[in-house]
N, C-alpha and C positions, 0 to 999 in steps of 0.2 A: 841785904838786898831782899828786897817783897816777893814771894812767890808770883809771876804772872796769872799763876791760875787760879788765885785766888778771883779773878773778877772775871776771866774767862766759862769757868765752869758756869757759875750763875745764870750769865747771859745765854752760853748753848742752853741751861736746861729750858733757861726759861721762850726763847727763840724756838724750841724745838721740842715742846714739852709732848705735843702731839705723837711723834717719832718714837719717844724716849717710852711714852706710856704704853704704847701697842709692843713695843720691844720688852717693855715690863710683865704683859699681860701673857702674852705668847712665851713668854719664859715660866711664870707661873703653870701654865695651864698644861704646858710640855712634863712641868715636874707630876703636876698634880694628874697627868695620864701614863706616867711612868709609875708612881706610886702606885694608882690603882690595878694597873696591869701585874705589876708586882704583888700585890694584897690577892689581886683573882687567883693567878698563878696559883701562889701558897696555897688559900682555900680550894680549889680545886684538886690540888695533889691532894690534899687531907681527904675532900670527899672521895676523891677515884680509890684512895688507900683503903682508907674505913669501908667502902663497897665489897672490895674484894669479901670481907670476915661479916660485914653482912648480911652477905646475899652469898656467901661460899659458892664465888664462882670457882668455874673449875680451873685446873689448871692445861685441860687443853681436849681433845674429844677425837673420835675415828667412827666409823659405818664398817658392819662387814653386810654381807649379800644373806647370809643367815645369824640366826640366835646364837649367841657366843653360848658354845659350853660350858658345862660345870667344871671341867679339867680344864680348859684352856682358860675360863678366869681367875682358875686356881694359880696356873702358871705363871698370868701377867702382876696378877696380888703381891708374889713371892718376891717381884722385882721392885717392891716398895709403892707401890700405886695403889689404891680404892676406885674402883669399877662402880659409877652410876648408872643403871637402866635409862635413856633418856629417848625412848620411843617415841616414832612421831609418824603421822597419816598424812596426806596431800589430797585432797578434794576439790575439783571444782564448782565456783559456787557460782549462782544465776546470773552475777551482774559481770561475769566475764574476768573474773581474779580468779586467784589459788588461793587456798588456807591453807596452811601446816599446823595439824592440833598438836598439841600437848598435854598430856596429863599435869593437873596444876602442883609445880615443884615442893619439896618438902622437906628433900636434902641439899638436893646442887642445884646452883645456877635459878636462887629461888625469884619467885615474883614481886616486883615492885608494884602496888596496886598506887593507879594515879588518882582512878574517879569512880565512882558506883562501889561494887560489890562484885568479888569472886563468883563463877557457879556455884551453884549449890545444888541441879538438878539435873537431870539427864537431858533437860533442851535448852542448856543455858552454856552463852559463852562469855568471856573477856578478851578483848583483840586488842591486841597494839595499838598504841595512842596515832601515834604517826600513819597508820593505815586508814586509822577511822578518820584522822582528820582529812587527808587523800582522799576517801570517797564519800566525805556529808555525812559521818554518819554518828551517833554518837548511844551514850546508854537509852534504853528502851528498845531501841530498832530493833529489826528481825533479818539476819541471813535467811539465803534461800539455796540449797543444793537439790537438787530436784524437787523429790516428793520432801523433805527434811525439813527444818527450818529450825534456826538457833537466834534462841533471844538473848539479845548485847545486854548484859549485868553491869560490864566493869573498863575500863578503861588501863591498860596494862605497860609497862615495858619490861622488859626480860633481860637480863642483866648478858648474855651470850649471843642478844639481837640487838645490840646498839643500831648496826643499820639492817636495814633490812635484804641482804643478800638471799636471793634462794640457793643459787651453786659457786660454789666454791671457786668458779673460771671466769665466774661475774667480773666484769671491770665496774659494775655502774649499779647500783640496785635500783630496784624499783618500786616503790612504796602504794601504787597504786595498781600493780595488777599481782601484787605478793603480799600476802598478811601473816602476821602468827596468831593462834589464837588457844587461848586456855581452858580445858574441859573439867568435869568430875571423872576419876575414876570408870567410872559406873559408866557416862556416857563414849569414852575413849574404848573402853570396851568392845561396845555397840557398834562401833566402824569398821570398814572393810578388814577383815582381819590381811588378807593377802596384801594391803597395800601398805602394811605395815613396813617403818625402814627401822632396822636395830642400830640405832643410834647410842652412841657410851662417851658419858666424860669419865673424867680419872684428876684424881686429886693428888698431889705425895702425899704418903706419910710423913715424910722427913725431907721439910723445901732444902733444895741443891742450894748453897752457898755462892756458889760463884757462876759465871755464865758459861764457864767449859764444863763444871759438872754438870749443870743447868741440860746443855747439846747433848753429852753422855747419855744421859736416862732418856732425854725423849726423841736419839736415833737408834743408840748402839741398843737398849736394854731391849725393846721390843723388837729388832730384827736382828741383828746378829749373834746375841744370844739365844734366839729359839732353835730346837732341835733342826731346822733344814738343813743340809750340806753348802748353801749358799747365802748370800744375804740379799735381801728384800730391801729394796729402796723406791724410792721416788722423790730425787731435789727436786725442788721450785723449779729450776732450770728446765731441768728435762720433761719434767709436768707443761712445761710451757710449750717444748716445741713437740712435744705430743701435742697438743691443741691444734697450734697453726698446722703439724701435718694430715689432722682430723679436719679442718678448717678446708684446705686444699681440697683432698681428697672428695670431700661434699659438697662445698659450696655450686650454687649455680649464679653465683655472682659473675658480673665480668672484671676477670682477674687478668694479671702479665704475668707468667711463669716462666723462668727461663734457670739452668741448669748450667756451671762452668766448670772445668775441668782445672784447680789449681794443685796440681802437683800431688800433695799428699792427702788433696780433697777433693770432694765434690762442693762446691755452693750452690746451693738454692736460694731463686731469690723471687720474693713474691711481693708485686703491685699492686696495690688498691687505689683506686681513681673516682671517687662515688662524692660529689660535693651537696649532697642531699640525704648522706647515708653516713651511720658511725657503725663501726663492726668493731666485735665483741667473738673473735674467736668461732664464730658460726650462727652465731646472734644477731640477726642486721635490724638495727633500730632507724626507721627514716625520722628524717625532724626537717625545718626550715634550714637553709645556709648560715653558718653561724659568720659574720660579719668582721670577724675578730679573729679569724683562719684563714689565708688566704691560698694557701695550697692542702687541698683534703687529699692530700694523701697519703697512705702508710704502706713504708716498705720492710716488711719482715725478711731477714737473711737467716741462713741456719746452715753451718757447717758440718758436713756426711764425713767420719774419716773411713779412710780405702781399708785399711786393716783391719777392722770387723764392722761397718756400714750401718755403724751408729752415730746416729748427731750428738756433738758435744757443745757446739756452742750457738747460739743466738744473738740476735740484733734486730731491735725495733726502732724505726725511725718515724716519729710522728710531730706533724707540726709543733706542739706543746708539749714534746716531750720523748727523749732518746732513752732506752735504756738496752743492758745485754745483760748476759749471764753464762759461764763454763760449767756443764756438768763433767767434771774431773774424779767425781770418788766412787761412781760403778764400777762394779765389778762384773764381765761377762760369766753367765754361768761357769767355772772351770768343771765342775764336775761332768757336765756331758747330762744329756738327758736321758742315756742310756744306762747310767750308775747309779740312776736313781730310781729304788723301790718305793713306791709309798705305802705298801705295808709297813715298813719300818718305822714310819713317823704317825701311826695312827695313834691318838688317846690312847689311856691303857682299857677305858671301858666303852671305847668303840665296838657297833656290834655290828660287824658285816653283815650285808644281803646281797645275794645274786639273785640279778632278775630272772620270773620264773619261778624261782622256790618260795614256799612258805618260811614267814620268820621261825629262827629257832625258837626250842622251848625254853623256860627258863629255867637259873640255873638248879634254882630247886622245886621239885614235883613237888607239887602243892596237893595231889590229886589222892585221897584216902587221909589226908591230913584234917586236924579240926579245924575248922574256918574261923578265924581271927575274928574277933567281935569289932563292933564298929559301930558308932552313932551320927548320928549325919541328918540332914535341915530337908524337908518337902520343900515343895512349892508354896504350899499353906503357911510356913513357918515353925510346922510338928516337926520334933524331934524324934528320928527314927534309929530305933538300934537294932543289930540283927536277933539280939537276946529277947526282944521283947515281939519277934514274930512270931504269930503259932500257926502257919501254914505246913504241913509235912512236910513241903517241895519249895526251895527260894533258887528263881534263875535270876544271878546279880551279873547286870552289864556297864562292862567299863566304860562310856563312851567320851565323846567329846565333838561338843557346836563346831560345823565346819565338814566334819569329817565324811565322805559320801557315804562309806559303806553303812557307819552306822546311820544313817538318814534310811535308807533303803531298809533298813531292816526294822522301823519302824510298825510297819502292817503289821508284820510278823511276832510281833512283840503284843502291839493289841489285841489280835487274833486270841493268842494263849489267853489274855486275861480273857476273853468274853470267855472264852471257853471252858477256864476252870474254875472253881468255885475260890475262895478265898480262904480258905481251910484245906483246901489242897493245892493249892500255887500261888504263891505271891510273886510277880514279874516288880523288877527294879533294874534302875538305871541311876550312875552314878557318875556326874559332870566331871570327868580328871584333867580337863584344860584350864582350869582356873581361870573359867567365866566368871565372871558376877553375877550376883542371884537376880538380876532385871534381866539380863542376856538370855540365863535358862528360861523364866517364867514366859519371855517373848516366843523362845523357840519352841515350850509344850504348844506353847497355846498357836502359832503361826502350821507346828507337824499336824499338830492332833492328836497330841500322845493321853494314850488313858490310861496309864501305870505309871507307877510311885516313880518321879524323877527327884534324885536326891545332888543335893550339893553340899560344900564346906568351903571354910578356910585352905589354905593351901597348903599349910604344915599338917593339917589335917589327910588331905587328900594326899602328899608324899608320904605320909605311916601308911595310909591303905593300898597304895600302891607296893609301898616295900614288904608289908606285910604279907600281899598276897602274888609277890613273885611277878607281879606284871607289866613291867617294865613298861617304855612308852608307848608300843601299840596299841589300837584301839581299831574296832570293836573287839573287845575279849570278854567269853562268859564264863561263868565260874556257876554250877549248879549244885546247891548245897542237900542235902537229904536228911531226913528226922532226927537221927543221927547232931546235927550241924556240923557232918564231915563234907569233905568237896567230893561229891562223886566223880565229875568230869568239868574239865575246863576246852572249851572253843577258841581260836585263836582264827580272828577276821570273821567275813560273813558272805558267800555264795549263798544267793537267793535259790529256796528250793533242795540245796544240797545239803545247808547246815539245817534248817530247821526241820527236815525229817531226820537227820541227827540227832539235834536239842527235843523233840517232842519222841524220839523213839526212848529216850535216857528217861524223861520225863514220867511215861507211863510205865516204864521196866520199874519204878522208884514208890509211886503211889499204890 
C-alpha cells in the first residue's frame, strides 16, 4: 500500500510555502541568537576572568576615620592579607559635580586607560569615561574647582568603579553629579590634606578555596580574632535598618509612621507616598512620574525585639520590587562596658598623651650625644649633609606642611638667619611628612622662609627620624655645637618662650 504522504507532504509544502519559510527563518535566527549569546557569555567570562590578573583588582577594601598603623597593618598582614594604601580626596568642582582623585594605581586595582594620555603633571587629570561622557566633556577640556583648574589628558575606567557609586547606601548612582578621577603623585599631594579618606584594599596571599573558607577570612579574621573582648560586626541586614532608622529620624519628607505592639515585638512600619519622588534611604531624588508604577509607594517594616530593643529584622515593599533580611549573628556586647579597659588593647608602641602636658621625651637622650650625619636635597636641588656644614652652631628643625605650630614659628627662624652671620649659625628645616618636593618649594615660597628647607625620600626621612629619637611630633629642634654634639633639643613651639630658650643656648655656644 502507497504511503498517503507521499503526495500530501508536497502539496502543503508547496500551498504553504510562505508559512513553512518564516517558520524556517525564525528557527534559524532563534538558533543563531542562542549561539551568539552563548559565544558572548564564554567571551565575557574569559575577559571578566583575565581582568581580575590584569588589573589586580583587589580582593575587597574598608575606610577607617584615621591612618592605619604600623602595628595594626602588622596585625591584619599576619591574618594572610596585603594592605593597599588607596587614598582618595573629594572636591567640588565649578560645574556642580564631585570628583574623587586618585593617585594613579600601580599595584591594585590598576587603570584601564581608554583614550588620551595618563597625567604626567601637577595640573593634569584622567576622569572616567562615563562621567565625561555625562557632562560633554572629553580630552583637552579643563576642570574648574575654584581658583584650580585640571586639564583632562585621558579618558579612564578603573577597574573597583565599574559604576559609578559615591556611598556605599547608594541604591542608584549617578554618573553626572559623581566622577572619579586620576592624578600624579605629586599633584595628589597638593590637595587638602585634611580631606583626605584612608581608603585600603587587601589582596590574599593564599585565595580561599571554597566559599565558607572564602566568609571565614573576610568576617571572622578581621573581627573576632582581634584582641577586643567583643566582636565587631555589621551584616547587610542590620547596615540597612540602621539607614531607614537614620532615614526616619531626619527626613522632613511627609512620611506614615506608626508603631505596634506584637507580643515579643515592637513593629515599625514606615510610609512613603511621593509619586514625583524616588528615595534612597535620605536621598530624595525628584524626577517626572514613571508611567510604568502605578503605586509610588514604599513601605519599610523593621522588627524591635523586647529583650534587648534591637532590630533584627526588615522588610521592604516596593512596586518593583520586595525584599527582607534577619540580622541573627550579633552578639550584644556580654562584657559590659564597665569591664572594659582600653589601656589593655592599646598598640604595644602607643604613646599616651594627657591633655595639658607636654609629649614625653624620648626614649633615648640624644642630648650630649654625637649628632648622626645626614644628607638631604634644598629646594635648589643641592645636596646638603651635616658633615659638610662649617657654621659653629646648626639649629635643625623637624617640621612638617600643615602643622600650625611650625608655620608660627617661621618669623622666628628667619629672624636668626638675618641675624647671624653664616659662620656662626646655619638655621635648617627638615620636611618629615613626606611632602613632595613641589608641595615644599610651594610652601617656602607661599611662608617666606629664608633658611635652608631640606627634604628626602621617605626611607630616608624614617633613618632621620629614628636616628635622632624624634618620634612623630613636630615642631622639634635639635641644636648642634662645633663639637657636632646635640647641645639641647626643644620639643614644640610657644612663641616668645621657646625662642628666648633656642637664642639663650645659641649665644651660651658661640
Amino acid at each position: 500500500m502507497k504511503n498517503p504522504l507521499r503526495k500530501r507532504l508536497p502539496r502543503e509544502l508547496k500551498g504553504e510555502l510562505g508559512k513553512y519559510l518564516i517558520v524556517f527563518i525564525l528557527m534559524v535566527a532563534s538558533i543563531g541568537f542562542v549561539s551568539g549569546f552563548l559565544v558572548a557569555d564564554n567571551s565575557m567570562l574569559i575577559a571578566y576572568n583575565e581582568g581580575f590578573e590584569k588589573y589586580n583588582i583587589e580582593d575587597g577594601n574598608f575606610r577607617t576615620a584615621e591612618q592605619v598603623h604600623k602595628t595594626q597593618r602588622e596585625e591584619i598582614e599576619v591574618l594572610g592579607v596585603k594592605l593597599y594604601d588607596n587614598y582618595y580626596v573629594e572636591e567640588p568642582l565649578d560645574n556642580g559635580s564631585t570628583m574623587r582623585f586618585f593617585k594613579n594605581r600601580q599595584q591594585v586595582d590598576k587603570v584601564c586607560l581608554m583614550k588620551g594620555e595618563l597625567p604626567a603633571g601637577t595640573g593634569e587629570i584622567a576622569i572616567d569615561r562615563m562621567y565625561a561622557d555625562n557632562n560633554n566633556l572629553s580630552v583637552g577640556d579643563t576642570l574648574r574647582s575654584g581658583k584650580r583648574t585640571w586639564k583632562i589628558t585621558g579618558l579612564v575606567a578603573l577597574s573597583d568603579y565599574s559604576c559609578l557609586f559615591q556611598n556605599n547606601n547608594d541604591s542608584m548612582f549617578d554618573s553626572v553629579k559623581f566622577g572619579i578621577g586620576v592624578v600624579t603623585s605629586e599633584a595628589f599631594e597638593s590637595l587638602d590634606s585634611p580631606l583626605v579618606k584612608y581608603c585600603y584594599a587587601w589582596k590574599y596571599n593564599d585565595e580561599p578555596t571554597t566559599e565558607k573558607e572564602e566568609k571565614e577570612v573576610r568576617i571572622d579574621d578581621f573581627t573576632q580574632k582581634s584582641p577586643l573582648p567583643f566582636r565587631v560586626i555589621m551584616p547587610q541586614a542590620f547596615g540597612c535598618m540602621k539607614s531607614i532608622l537614620e532615614y526616619v529620624l531626619n527626613t522632613q519628607d511627609s512620611i506614615v509612621l506608626s508603631l505596634k505592639d506584637e507580643g515579643k515585638d515592637y513593629l515599625m512600619e514606615l510610609s512613603i507616598h511621593t509619586p514625583y519622588q524616588v528615595e534612597f534611604f535620605g536621598k530624595a531624588c525628584y524626577m517626572p512620574q514613571n508611567p510604568y508604577i502605578y503605586d509610588p509607594t514604599s513601605i519599610y517594616k523593621i522588627w524591635i525585639s523586647k529583650e534587648n530593643d534591637m532590630p533584627y529584622r526588615y522588610r521592604r515593599e516596593m512596586q518593583h520590587s520586595i525584599s527582607e533580611g534577619i540580622c541573627s549573628d550579633f552578639v550584644y556586647n556580654p562584657s559590659g562596658k564597665g569591664k572594659i579597659v582600653a589601656e589593655d588593647y592599646y598598640p604595644a608602641d602607643y604613646v599616651r598623651r594627657i591633655k595639658g602636658e607636654k609629649s614625653q621625651k624620648a626614649t633615648v637622650d640624644m642630648t650630649g650625644k654625637k649628632a648622626p650625619d645626614w644628607t638631604l636635597t634644598d629646594m635648589k636641588g643641592q645636596k646638603v649633609s651635616l658633615s659638610g656644614i662649617k657654621s659653629k652652631v646648626i639649629l635643625l628643625q623637624f617640621t612638617g606642611i600643615g602643622c600650625g605650630p611650625c608655620k608660627i614659628s617661621i618669623p622666628f627662624l628667619n629672624s636668626l638667619r638675618k641675624e647671624y652671620a653664616v659662620n656662626e649659625l646655619e638655621v635648617l628645616a627638615v620636611e618629615t611628612w613626606g611632602r613632595s618636593k613641589s608641595s615644599c618649594e610651594a610652601y617656602v615660597k607661599n611662608q617666606g622662609i629664608e633658611y635652608s628647607f631640606l627634604t628626602a625620600d621617605k626611607n630616608t626621612i624614617a633613618k632621620l627620624i629614628n636616628d635622632y629619637q624624634a618620634g612623630s611630633g613636630v615642631p622639634q629642634f635639635y641644636l648642634i655645637g662645633k663639637d657636632r654634639t646635640i647641645i639641647a633639643k626643644f620639643q614644640g613651639y610657644a612663641e616668645k618662650t621657646t625662642d628666648a630658650e633656642i637664642e639663650k643656648k645659641i649665644k651660651a655656644n658661640l
